[in-house]
N, C-alpha and C positions, 0 to 999 in steps of 0.2 A: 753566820751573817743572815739577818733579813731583808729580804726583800724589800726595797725601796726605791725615792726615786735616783738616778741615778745611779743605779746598779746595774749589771749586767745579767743577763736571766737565761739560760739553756733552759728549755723545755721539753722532755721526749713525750708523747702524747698518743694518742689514738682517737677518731674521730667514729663515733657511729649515731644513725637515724634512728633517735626514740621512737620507738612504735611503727618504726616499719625497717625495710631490707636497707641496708645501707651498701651505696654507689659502689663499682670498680674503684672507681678513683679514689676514692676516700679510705678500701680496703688494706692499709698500709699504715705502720710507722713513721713518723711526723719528728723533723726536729725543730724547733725553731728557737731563735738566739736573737736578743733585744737588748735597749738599754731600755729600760723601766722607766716611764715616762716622760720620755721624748718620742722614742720609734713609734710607728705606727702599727698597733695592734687594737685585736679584738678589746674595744672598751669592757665587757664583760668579763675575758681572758685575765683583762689586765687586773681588775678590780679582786679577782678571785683567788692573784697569787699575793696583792700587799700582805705583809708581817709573815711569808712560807719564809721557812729555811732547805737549802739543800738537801733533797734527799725526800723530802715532804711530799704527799702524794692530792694530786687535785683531783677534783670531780666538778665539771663544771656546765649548766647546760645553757646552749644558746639557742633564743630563739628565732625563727626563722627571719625574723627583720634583720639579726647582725651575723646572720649565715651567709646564703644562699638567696638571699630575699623571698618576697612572697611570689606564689606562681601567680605570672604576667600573662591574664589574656591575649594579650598582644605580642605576645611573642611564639603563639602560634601561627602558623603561615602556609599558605597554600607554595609546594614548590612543583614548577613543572618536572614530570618525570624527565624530557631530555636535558635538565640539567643535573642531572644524578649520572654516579656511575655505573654498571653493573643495574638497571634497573629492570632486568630479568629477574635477579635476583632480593628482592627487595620483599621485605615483609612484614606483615604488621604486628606493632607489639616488638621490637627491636628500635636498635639506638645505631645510627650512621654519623658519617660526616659529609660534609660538603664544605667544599673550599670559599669564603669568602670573598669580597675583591681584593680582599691587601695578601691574598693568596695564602691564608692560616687557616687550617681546618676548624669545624664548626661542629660542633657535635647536636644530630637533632634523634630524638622519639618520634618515630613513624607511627602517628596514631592510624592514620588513614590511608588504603592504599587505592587509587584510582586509575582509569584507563591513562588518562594523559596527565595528571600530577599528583602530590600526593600529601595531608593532612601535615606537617611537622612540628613538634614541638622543640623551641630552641630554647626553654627554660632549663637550667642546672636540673637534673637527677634530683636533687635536694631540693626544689625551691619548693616554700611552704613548708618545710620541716621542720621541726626542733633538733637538735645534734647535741650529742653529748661527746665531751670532752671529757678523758683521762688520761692524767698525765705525772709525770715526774719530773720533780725541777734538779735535773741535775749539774748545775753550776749556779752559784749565787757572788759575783765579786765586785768591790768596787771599780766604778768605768774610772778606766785611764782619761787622760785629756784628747789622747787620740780618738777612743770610742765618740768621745763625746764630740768631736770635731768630724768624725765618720757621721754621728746621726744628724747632726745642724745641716751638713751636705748633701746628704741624700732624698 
């Protein structure tokens, strides 16, 4: 069966940064499971597996607009050191968190380390990257009315 709309799609994958060190977090196996257009997926993802069949191997690259996005000057930010924790231990050239107000950790790049705050970058690891995706579609079947009542919902 191919890929269409209306199918149901497993994908096993792998994520890595063309032309440079790719993230912790990205450094891992990926599964993701769709109905073929409805769900919300990568528009490029999506576009790359029309007419695969099970078993079919993708190579797909995205670029940083439908990644990670582009790195956001503004999302560099002066934070005072007393709102860190452990800020004895703080160094530059390293990646922390800090808790937001809705109390969810926040992961920033310590560009700059100063007496009383310190440079951070809160952009993704990735932003401004290209990522290549590879992958394996391994499940291809027609969505039940269930699926399809699952993806109108969600």
């Amino acid at each position: 069966m191919k890929v269409d709309r209306d199918t149901v799609v497993t994908v096993n994958y792998t994520v890595t940064v063309k032309d440079g060190e790719t993230p912790e977090d990205l450094s891992r196996p990926f599964t993701c499971r769709f109905l073929y257009g409805r769900d919300r997926v990568l528009p490029v993802l999506e576009k790359a597996l029309i007419g695969h069949e099970q078993e079919d191997e993708i190579q797909v690259n995205i670029p940083p607009e439908q990644a990670f996005g582009l790195h956001d000057p503004y999302l560099i930010k002066k934070v005072p050191i007393s709102d860190l924790n452990h800020s004895e231990q703080l160094k530059e050239g390293e990646y922390y968190e800090k808790f937001g107000p809705n109390g969810k950790p926040i992961k920033f790049y310590l560009k700059e380390l100063h007496d009383d705050y310190v440079l951070a970058d809160f952009n993704h690891p990735s932003a401004g990257k290209s990522l290549v995706l590879n992958g394996t579609i391994s499940e291809v079947k027609i969505a039940s009315m269930l699926d399809i009542m699952v993806s109108i919902n969600a």
